[in-house]
C-alpha positions in Angstrom: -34.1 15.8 -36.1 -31.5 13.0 -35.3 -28.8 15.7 -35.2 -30.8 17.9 -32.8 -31.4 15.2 -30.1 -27.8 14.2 -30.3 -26.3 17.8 -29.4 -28.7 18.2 -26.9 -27.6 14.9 -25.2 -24.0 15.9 -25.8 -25.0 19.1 -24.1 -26.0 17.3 -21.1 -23.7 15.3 -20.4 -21.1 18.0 -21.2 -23.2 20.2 -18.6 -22.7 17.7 -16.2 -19.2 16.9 -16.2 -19.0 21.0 -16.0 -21.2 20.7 -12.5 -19.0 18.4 -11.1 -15.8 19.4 -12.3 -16.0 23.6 -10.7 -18.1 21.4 -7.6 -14.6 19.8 -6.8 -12.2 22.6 -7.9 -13.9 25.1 -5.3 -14.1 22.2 -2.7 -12.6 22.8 0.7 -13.0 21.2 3.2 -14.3 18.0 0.6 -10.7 17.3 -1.1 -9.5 16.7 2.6 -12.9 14.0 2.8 -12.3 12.5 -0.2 -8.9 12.1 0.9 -10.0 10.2 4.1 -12.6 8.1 2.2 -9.9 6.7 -0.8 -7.9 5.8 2.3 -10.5 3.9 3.9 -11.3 2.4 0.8 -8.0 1.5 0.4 -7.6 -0.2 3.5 -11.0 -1.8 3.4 -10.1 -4.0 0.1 -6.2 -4.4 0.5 -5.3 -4.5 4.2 -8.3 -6.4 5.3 -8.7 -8.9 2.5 -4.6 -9.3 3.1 -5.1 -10.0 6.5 -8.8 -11.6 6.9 -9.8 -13.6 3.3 -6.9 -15.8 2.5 -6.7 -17.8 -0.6 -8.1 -21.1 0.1 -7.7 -22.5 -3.3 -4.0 -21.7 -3.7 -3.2 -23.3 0.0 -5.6 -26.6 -0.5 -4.4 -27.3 -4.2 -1.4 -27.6 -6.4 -2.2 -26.6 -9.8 -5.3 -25.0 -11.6 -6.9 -28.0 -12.8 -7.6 -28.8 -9.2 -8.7 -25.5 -8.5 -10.6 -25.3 -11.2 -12.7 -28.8 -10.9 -13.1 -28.3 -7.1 -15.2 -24.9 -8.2 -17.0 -26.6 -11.1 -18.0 -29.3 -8.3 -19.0 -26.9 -5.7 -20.9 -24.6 -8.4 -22.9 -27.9 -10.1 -23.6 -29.8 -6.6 -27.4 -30.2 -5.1 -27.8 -28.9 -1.7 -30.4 -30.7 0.2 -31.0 -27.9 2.7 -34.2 -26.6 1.1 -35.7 -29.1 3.4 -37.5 -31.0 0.1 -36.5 -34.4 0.3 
């Protein structure tokens, strides 16, 4: 019985893989898509956070101990913006 549920779960999974894999071999106009969208992503994550997210914690402190102990502080601090004083 155990043996039985475990090909068939093998089988679909294995069916699966087999649906997406002829999907993108007898794609078209999609490779050129995909293309364009692992590009965008690309730019999105690298060039942006490059250019737009520096890194605070290595500008304001020296070593990791600071960094580290500023995040703890931040993390573990009460904010009083709840409004219940």
């Amino acid at each position: 019985m155990m043996r039985l549920m475990e090909t068939k779960i093998t089988h679909f999974f294995r069916s699966v893989y087999y649906l997406y894999y002829d999907g993108f071999i007898n794609m078209r106009v999609g490779k050129t898509l995909w293309l364009l969208i692992i590009i965008k992503l690309f730019v999105m994550f690298a060039i942006l956070k490059w250019l737009f997210f520096p890194d605070v914690l290595q500008e304001r402190f020296d070593n990791d101990t600071q960094r580290s102990q500023y995040i703890l502080q931040q993390l573990t601090q009460e904010t009083s913006s709840h409004g219940t004083h």
